[in-house]
C-alpha positions as CSV (number, residue, x, y, z in Angstrom):
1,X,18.7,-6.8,4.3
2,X,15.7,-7.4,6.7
3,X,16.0,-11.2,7.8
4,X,12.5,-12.4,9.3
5,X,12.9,-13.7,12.8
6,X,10.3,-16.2,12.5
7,X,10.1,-18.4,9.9
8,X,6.5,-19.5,10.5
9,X,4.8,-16.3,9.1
10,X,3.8,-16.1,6.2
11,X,5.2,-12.9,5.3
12,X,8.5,-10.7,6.3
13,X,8.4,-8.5,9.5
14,X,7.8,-5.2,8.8
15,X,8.4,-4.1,12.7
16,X,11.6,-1.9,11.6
17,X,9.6,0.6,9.8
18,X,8.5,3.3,11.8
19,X,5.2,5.5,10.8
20,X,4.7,8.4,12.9
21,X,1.1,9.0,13.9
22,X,-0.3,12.2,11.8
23,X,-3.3,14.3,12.3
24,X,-5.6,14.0,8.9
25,X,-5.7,17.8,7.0
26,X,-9.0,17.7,4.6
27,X,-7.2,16.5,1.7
28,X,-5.5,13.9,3.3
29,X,-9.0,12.7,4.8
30,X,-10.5,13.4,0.9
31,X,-7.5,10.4,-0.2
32,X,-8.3,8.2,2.2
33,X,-11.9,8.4,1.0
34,X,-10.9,7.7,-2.4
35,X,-8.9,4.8,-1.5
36,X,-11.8,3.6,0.6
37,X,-14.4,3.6,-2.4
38,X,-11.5,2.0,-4.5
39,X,-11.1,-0.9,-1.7
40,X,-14.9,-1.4,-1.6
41,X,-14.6,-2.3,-5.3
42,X,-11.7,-5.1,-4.6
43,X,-13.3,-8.5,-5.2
44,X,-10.7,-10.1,-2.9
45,X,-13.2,-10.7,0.3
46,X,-12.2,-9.7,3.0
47,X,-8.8,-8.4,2.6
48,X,-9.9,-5.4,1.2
49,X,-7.4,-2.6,-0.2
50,X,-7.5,0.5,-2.1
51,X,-4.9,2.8,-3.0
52,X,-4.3,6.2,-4.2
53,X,-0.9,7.7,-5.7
54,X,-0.8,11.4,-5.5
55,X,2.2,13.8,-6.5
56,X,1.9,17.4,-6.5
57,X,-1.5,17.6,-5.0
58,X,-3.5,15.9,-8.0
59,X,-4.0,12.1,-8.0
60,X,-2.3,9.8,-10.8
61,X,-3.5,6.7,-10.1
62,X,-5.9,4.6,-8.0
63,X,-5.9,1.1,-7.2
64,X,-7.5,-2.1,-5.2
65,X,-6.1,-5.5,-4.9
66,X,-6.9,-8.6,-6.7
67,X,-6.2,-11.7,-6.8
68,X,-4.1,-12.0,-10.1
69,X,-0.5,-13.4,-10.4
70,X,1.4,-9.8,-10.9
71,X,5.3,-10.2,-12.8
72,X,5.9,-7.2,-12.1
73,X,6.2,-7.7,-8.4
74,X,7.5,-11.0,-8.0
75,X,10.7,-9.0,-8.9
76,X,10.5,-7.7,-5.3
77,X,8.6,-11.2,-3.5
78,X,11.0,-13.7,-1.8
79,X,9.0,-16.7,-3.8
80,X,9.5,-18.7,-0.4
81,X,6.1,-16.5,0.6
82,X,4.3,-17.8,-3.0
83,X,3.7,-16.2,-6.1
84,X,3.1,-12.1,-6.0
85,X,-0.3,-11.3,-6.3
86,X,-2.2,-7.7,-7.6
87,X,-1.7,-5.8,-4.5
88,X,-3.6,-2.3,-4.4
89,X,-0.4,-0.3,-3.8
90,X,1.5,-2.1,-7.1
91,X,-1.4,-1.4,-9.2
92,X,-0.7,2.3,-8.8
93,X,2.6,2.3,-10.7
94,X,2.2,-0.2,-12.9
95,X,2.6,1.6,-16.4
96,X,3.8,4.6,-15.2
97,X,7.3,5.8,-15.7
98,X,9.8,6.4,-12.8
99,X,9.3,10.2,-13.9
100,X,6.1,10.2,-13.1
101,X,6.0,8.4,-9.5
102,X,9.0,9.7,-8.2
103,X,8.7,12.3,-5.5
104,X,5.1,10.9,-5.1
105,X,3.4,9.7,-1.8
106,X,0.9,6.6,-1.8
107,X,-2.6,6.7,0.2
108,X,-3.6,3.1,1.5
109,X,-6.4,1.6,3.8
110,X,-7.7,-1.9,4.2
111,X,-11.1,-1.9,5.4
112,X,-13.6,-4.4,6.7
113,X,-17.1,-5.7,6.1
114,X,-18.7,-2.8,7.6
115,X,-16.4,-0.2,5.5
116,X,-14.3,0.7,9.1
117,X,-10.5,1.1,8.2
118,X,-8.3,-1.7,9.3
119,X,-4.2,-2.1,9.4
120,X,-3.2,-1.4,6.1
121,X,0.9,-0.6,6.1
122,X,2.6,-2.0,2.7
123,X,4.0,-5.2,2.9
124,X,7.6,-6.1,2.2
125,X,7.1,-6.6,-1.5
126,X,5.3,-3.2,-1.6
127,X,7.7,-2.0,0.1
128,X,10.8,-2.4,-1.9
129,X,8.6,-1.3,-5.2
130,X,7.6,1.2,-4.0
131,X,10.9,2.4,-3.0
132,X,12.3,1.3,-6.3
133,X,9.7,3.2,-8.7
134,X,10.6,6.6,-6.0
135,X,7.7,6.7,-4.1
136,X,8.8,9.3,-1.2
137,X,6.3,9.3,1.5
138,X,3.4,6.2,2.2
139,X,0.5,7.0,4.7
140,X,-1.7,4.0,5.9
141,X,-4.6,3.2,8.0
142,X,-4.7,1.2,11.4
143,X,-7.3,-0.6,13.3
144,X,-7.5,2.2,16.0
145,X,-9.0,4.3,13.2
146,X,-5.7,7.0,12.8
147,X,-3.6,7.3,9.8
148,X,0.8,6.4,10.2
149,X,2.9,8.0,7.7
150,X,6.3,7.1,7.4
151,X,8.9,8.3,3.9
152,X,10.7,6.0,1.8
C-alpha cells in the first residue's frame, strides 16, 4: 500500500507510477479528441475531464466529470480526502461488466479555458478502479502538450 508522505495534500501521491512518454499514432490523437469534446461538455469549471474507454479498437464508453457524490467509487477513496465525486475516468465503467472492460485501455485529458490539454493522470481512486474493473493500459495528457501511458 502507497502511504502519502505529506499529509497536507489533499489527495495521495501518485509519484510511484511511471508513464512513459509515447508518440500519438492517428487513432490515438482521434481518442484524445473525443475525450477533449467530452471534457468540453463537463460542467465542473475548470477542472475539466473527459474520458474515453476503448478495447479492441472500437470505443465502449465516454465520459466527463461531474460533480455528483459517486458510491461506486468511494469503495476505492480513503474518505479522509471527502466523499468520491463523478470522476470522468469512473463514469466509463460504471454499468459495464468486468467482461467487457477488461483488457481495455482508458483515453483521458483535462483541459483548460482555452481547450489546451493540461495534466490529466488518474488519481488514486481512479486508479485502484480502474485496476479493479481490468483496465490494462491508461494514456493521459500533460501540461507540455504530450501524451504518458503507463499499464495497469
Amino acid at each position: 500500500m502507497f502511504v502519502d508522505r505529506d499529509e497536507t495534500r489533499p489527495f495521495k501521491n501518485r509519484t510511484h507510477i511511471k508513464g512513459i512518454e509515447i508518440k500519438p499514432s492517428k487513432k490515438i490523437n482521434r481518442y484524445f479528441q473525443l475525450s477533449k469534446n467530452m471534457a468540453s461538455n463537463s460542467p465542473y469549471g475548470k477542472l475539466r475531464h473527459g474520458a474515453v474507454l476503448v478495447k479492441g479498437g472500437s470505443i465502449i464508453n465516454a465520459s466527463f466529470n461531474k460533480d455528483n457524490f459517486n458510491s461506486f467509487g468511494s469503495r476505492f477513496r480513503n474518505h479522509h480526502y471527502g466523499h468520491a465525486t463523478h470522476h470522468a475516468e469512473l463514469g466509463c465503467v460504471l454499468g459495464l461488466s468486468r467482461s467487457v472492460t477488461a483488457g481495455s485501455a482508458l483515453f483521458v485529458c483535462r483541459i483548460n479555458r482555452q481547450g489546451d490539454f493540461r495534466f490529466s493522470k488518474p488519481c488514486y481512486m481512479c486508479h485502484n478502479t480502474l485496476k479493479h474493473v481490468g483496465v490494462k493500459k491508461v494514456y493521459y495528457t500533460t501540461n507540455e502538450g504530450t501524451i504518458r501511458m503507463y499499464k495497469l
